[in-house]
C-alpha positions as CSV (number, residue, x, y, z in Angstrom):
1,X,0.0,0.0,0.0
2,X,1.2,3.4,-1.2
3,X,1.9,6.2,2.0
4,X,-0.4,8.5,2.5
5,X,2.0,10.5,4.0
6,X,3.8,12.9,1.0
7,X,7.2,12.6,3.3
8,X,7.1,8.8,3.1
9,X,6.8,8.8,-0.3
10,X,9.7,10.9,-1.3
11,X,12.1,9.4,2.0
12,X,12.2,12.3,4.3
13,X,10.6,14.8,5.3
14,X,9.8,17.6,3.1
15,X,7.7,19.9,1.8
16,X,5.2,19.0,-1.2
17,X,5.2,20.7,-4.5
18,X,2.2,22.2,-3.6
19,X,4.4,23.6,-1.3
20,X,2.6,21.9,2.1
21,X,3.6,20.2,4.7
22,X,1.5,18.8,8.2
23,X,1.6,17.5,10.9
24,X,-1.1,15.4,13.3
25,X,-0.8,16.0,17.0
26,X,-2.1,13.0,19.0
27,X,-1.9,13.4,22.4
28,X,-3.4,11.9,26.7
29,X,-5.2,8.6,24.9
30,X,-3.9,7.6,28.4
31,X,-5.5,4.1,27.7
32,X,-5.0,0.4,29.2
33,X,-5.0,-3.0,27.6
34,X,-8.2,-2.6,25.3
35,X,-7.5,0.9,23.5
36,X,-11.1,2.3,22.9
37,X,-12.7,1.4,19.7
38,X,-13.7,5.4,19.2
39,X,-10.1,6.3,19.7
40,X,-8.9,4.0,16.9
41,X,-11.7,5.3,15.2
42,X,-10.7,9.1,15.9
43,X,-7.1,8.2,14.7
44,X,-7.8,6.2,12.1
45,X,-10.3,9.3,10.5
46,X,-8.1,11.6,11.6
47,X,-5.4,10.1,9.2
48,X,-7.7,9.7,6.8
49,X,-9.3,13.8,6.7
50,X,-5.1,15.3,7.2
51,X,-3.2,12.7,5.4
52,X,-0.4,13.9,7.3
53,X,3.6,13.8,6.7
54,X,4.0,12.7,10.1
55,X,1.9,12.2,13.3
56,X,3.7,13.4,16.7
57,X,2.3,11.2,20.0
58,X,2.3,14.2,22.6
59,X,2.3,11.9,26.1
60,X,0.6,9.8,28.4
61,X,-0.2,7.4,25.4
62,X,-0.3,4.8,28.4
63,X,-2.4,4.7,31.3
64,X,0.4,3.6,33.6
65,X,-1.6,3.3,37.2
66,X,-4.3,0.8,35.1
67,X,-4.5,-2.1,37.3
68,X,-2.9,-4.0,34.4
69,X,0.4,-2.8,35.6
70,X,-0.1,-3.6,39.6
71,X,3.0,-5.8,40.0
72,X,5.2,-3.2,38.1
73,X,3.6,0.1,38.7
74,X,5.5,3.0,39.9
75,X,3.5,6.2,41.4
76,X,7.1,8.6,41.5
77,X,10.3,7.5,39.8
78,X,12.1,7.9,43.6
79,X,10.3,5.8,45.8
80,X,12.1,3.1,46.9
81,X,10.2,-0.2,46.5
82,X,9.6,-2.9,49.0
83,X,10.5,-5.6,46.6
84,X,11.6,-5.6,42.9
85,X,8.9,-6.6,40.5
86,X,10.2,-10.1,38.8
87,X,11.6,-10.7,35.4
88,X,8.3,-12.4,34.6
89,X,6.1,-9.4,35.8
90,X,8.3,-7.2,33.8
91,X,7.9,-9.3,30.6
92,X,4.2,-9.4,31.3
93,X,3.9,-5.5,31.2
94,X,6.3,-5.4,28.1
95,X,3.5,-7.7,26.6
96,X,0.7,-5.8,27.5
97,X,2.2,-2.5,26.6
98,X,3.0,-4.0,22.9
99,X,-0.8,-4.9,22.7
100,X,-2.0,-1.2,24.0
101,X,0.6,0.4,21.2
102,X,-0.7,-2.1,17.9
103,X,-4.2,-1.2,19.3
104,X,-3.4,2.8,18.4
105,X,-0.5,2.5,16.2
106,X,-2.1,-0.3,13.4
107,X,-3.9,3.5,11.6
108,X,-0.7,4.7,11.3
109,X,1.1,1.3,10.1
110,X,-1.9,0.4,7.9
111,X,-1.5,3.7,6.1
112,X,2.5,4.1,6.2
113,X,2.7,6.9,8.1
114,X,5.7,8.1,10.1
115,X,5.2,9.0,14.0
116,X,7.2,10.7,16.9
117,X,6.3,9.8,20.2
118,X,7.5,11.5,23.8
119,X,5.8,11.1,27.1
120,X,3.9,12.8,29.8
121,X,3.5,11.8,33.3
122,X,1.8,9.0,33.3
123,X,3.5,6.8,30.9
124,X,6.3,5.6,32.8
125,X,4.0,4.5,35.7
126,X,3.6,1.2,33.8
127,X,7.0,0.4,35.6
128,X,8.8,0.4,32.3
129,X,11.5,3.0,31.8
130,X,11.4,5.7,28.9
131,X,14.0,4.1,27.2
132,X,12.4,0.6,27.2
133,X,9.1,2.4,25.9
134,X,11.3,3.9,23.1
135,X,12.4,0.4,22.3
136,X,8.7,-0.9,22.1
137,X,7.5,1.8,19.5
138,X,10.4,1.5,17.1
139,X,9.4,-2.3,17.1
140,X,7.0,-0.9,14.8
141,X,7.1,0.9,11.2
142,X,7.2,4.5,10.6
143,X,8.8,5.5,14.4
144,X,11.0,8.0,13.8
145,X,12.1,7.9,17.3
146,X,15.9,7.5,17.7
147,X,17.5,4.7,19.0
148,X,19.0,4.9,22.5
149,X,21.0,2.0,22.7
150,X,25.2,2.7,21.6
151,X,25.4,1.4,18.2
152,X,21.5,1.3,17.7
153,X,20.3,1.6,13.7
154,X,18.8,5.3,13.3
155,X,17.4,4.7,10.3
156,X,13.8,5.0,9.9
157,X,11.8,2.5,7.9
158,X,9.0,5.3,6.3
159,X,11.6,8.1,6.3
160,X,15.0,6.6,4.2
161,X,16.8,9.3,4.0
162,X,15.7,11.4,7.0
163,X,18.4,12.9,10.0
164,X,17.3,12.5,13.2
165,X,19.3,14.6,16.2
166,X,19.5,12.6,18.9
167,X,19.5,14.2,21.7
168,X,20.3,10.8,23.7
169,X,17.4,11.4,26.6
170,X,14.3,9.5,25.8
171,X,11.5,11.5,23.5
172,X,14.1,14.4,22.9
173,X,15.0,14.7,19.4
174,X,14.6,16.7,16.4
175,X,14.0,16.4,13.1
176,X,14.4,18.8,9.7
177,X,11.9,19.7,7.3
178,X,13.5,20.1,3.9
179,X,11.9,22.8,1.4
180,X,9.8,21.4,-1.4
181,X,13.3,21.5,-3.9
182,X,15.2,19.4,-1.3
183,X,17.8,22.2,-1.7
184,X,18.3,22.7,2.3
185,X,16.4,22.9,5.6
186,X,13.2,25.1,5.8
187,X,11.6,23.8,9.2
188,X,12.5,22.5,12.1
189,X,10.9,20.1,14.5
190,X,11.8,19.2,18.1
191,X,9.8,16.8,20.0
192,X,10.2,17.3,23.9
193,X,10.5,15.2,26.9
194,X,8.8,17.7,29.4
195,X,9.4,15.7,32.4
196,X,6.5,14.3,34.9
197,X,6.4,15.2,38.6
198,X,8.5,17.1,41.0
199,X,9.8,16.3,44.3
200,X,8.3,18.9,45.9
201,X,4.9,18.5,44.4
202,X,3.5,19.4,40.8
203,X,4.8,18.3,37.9
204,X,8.4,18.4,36.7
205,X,10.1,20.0,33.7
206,X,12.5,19.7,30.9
207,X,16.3,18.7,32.0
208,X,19.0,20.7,31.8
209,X,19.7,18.3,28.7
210,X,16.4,18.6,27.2
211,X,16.9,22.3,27.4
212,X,20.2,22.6,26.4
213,X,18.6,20.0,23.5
214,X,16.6,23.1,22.5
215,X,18.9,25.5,21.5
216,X,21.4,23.2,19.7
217,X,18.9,21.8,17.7
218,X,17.7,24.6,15.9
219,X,21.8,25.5,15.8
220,X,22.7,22.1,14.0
221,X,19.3,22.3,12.2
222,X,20.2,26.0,10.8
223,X,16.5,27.0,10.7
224,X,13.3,28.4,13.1
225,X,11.2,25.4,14.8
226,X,8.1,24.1,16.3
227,X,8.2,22.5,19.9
228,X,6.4,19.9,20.9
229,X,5.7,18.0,24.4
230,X,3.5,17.3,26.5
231,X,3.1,19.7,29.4
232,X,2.5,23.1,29.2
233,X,4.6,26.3,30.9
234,X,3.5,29.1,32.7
235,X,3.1,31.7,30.1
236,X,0.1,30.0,28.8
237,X,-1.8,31.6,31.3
238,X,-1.3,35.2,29.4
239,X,-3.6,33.6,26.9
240,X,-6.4,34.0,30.2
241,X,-7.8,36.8,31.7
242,X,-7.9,37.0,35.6
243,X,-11.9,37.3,36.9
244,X,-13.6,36.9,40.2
245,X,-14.4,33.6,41.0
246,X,-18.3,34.1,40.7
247,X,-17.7,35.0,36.7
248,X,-19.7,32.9,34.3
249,X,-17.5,30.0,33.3
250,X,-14.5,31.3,35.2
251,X,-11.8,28.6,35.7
252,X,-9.8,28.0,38.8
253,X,-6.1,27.9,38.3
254,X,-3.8,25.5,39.3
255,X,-1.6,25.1,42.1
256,X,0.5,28.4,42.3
257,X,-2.3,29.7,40.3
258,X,-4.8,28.6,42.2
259,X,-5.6,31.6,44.1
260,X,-7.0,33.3,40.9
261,X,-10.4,32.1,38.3
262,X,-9.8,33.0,34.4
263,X,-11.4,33.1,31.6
264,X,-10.4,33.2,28.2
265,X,-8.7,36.4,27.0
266,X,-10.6,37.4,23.9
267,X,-8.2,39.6,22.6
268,X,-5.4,36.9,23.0
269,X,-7.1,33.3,21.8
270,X,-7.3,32.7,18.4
271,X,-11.4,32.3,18.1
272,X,-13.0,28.6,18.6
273,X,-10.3,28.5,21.6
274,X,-11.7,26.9,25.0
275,X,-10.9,26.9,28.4
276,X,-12.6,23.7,30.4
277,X,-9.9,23.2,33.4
278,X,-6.9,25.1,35.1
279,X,-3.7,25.2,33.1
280,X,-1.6,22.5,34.8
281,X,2.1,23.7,34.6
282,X,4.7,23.1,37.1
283,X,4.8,25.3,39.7
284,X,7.8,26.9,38.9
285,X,8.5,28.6,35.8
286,X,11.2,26.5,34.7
287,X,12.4,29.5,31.5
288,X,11.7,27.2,28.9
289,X,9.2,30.3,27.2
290,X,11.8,32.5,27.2
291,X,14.5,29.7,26.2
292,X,12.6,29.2,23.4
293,X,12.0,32.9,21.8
294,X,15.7,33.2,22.4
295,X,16.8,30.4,20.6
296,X,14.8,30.6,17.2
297,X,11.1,28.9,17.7
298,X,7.9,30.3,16.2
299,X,6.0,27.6,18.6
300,X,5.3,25.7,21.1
301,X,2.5,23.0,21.1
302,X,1.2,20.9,24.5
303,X,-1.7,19.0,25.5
304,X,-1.9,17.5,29.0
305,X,-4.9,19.4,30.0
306,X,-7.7,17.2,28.8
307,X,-10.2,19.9,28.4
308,X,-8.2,22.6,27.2
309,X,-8.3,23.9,23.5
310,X,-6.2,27.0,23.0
311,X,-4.5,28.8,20.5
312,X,-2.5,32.5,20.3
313,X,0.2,34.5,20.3
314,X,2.0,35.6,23.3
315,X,5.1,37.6,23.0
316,X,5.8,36.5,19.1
317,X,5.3,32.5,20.2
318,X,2.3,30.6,19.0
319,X,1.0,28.4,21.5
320,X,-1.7,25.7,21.6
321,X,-3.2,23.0,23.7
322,X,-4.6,19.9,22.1
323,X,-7.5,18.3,23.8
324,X,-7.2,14.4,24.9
325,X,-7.9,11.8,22.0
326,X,-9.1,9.1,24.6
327,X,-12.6,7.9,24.8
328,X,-11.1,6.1,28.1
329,X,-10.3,9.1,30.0
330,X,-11.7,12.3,31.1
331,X,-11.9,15.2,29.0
332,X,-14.9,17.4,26.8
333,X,-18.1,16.3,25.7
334,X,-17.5,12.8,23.2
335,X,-17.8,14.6,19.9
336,X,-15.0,17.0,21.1
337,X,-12.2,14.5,21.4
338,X,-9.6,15.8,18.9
339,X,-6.4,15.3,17.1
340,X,-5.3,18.6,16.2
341,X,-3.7,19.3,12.5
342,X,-1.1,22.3,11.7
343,X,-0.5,23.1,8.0
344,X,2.6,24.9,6.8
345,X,3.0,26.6,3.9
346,X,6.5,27.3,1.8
347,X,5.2,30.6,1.6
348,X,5.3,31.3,5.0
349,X,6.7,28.6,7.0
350,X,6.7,29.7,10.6
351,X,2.6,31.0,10.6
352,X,0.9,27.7,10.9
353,X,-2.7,27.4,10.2
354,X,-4.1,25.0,12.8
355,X,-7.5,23.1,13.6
356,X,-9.1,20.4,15.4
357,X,-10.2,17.7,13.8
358,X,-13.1,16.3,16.2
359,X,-14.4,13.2,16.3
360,X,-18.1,14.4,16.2
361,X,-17.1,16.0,12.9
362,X,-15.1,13.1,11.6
363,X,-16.9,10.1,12.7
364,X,-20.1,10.8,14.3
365,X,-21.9,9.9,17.4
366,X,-19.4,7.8,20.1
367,X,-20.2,3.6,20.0
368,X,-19.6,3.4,23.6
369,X,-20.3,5.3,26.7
370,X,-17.4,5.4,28.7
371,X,-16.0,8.9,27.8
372,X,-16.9,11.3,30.5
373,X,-17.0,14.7,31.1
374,X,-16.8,16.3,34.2
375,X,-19.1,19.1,33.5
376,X,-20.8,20.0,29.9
377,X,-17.5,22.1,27.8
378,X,-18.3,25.9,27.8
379,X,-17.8,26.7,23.8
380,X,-17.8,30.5,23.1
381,X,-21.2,32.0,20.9
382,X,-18.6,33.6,18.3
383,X,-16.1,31.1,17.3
384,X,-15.4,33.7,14.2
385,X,-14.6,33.0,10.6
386,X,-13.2,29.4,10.4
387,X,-10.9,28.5,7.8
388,X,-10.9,24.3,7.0
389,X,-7.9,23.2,6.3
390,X,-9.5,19.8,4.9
391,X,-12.1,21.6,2.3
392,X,-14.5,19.4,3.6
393,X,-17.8,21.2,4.0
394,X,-18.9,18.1,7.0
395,X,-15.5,19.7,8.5
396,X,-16.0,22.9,8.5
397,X,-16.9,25.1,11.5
398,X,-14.9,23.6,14.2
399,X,-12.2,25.8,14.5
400,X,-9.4,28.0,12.9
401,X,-8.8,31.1,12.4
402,X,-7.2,33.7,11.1
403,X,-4.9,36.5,13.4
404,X,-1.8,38.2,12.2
405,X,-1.4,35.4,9.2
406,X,-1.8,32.7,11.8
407,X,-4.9,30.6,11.9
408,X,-5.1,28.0,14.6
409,X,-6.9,25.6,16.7
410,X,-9.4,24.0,18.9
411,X,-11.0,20.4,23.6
412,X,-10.9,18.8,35.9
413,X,-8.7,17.6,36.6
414,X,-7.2,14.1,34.9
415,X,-5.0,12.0,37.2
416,X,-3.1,15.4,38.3
């Protein structure tokens, strides 16, 4: 079966004659054993509607504290345990983690399209390490994911003639775009480990390798790129306006936010944005925005928040939140789970145009009725003029829009 991913088909990636180039953000399926059929479903669709160059896996793919795992689970990566789970326990959760990734990979491997994967908080709670998950997923074809292991083959089976910067820390790398002549690198992509939890409470953030990671990159790479990962920073917040807590749909922040309720800042959010929980950063500000306008990005593009869809510019940097794609999980209303799509164009490489593709939209009403939401999703009454990217009319309406050149978007807690 021919790729329906452009890259694939000419061996790296690049952009198309058309002059395109996109990219599928996937992101807190946070499933067990049996993936949800609507997830597959919203993948499999999702592939379908973008035909992306390459999908990027944005965390907490695995539902590490699912029973499943109770012989090798680990709540924090520094508690000491009582006794060491046994080389038959271990293989057992290797197993089941193999059957959880062919569940929500075989979309992606049916249609030959290359993937990046990094992690979130929750994956590693399997009991598995990040570099033994890395292993799993290049067990399969298309993962662009470099190997960890000294001497390990780099080369990726969709992608032939593709260079992968290896960063050596597990979901860290990047990756170059080539312009649609294959003369020389237009884009770049880094994909993010973000960290999970902190000592002190909250989540973590990048290493001093990951962030050192970010500004060689783009060095080695000799061109402006898009970040992504998993959790988001602080200055996503400036996309929120402070309110008293008895506002309409006012949101509590999080942790060291907590002591203030936002909504969304109009002026700020790209329209068809929503806000359904707290931003859930780390505590402390760890740089990384800052970092990352310093050191040659145009954007930066989380998830972790399940019920979060935003998109705008803060300070020259596009950010966005992707909703969860897990009909396992919490998160919005069904028909709102999303994979989000961003479209480049040769003409103007670093001002994305961005949607969500939802699976109301996509695939229609839910088979099952285990999604829940923990209250109905507030949506705004003007969601603007929206711009689909898939020149679908069924598509349209859900999202995108244009601000400054830059169209972008769309979907309390999870496990915190």
């Amino acid at each position: 079966m021919a790729s329906v991913s452009v890259s694939a088909r000419l061996g790296q990636l690049q952009f198309h004659a058309s002059g395109k180039f996109r990219i599928l953000q996937i992101s807190d399926i946070q499933d067990g054993p049996k993936v949800s059929k609507d997830t597959v479903k919203l993948i499999a669709a999702a592939c379908d509607a973008a035909r992306p160059d390459i999908v990027i896996f944005t965390g907490n793919q695995i539902a590490g504290y699912d029973t499943a795992y109770s012989p090798t689970f680990v709540k924090r990566h520094w508690f000491d345990r009582a006794t060491q789970p046994s080389d038959a326990d271990k293989e057992r959760t290797r197993q089941i983690v193999r059957g959880t990734l062919t569940q929500f990979l075989q979309p992606l491997v049916d249609r030959r399209i290359p993937f990046a994967v990094t992690f979130g908080n929750h994956d590693f709670q399997c009991g598995l390490s990040l570099e033994e998950l890395t292993d799993i997923y290049r067990e399969f074809p298309g993962c662009v994911n470099p190997s960890l292991r000294e001497g390990g083959d780099q080369e990726v089976s969709l992608l032939k003639n593709q260079q992968i910067y290896n960063s050596g820390e597990a979901g860290t790398f990047a990756l170059a775009v080539r312009d649609e002549y294959n003369n020389s690198n237009l884009m770049g992509i880094t994909v993010i480990n973000s960290g999970d939890y902190a000592r002190e409470g909250g989540y973590a953030q990048p290493s001093a390798r990951a962030m050192q990671f970010l500004k060689h990159a783009v060095r080695q790479m000799n061109v402006r790129a898009i970040a992504f990962q998993h959790m988001p920073v602080h200055k996503y917040y400036d996309l929120l306006q402070p309110v008293p807590a008895t506002t309409v749909n006012a949101i509590q922040g999080y942790r060291s936010f907590e002591s203030h309720s936002y909504v969304l800042d109009d002026k700020r959010t790209l329209p068809g944005s929503y806000l359904g929980e707290g931003i859930s950063c780390p505590d402390k500000d760890s740089g990384e925005f800052r970092f990352l306008q310093e050191h040659n990005y145009f954007a930066l593009a989380a998830a972790h928040d399940h019920r979060n869809a935003l998109a705008g510019v803060v300070d020259g940097l596009l950010l966005t939140s992707t909703p969860t794609a897990g009909f396992n999980t919490y998160g919005p209303n069904p028909e709102k789970r999303a994979a989000r799509l961003f479209e480049f164009d040769v003409r103007h490489p670093f001002e994305p145009r961005t949607q969500l593709l939802e699976f109301g939209e996509l695939v229609g009403k839910p088979s099952g009725n285990k999604a829940y939401a923990l209250a109905s999703t507030y949506m705004p009454n003007n969601t603007g003029e929206a711009i689909n990217l898939l020149r679908k009319p069924k598509v349209l309406a859900s999202v995108a829009a244009v601000l400054a050149g830059i169209v972008s978007f769309m979907t309390f807690r999870k496990r915190k």
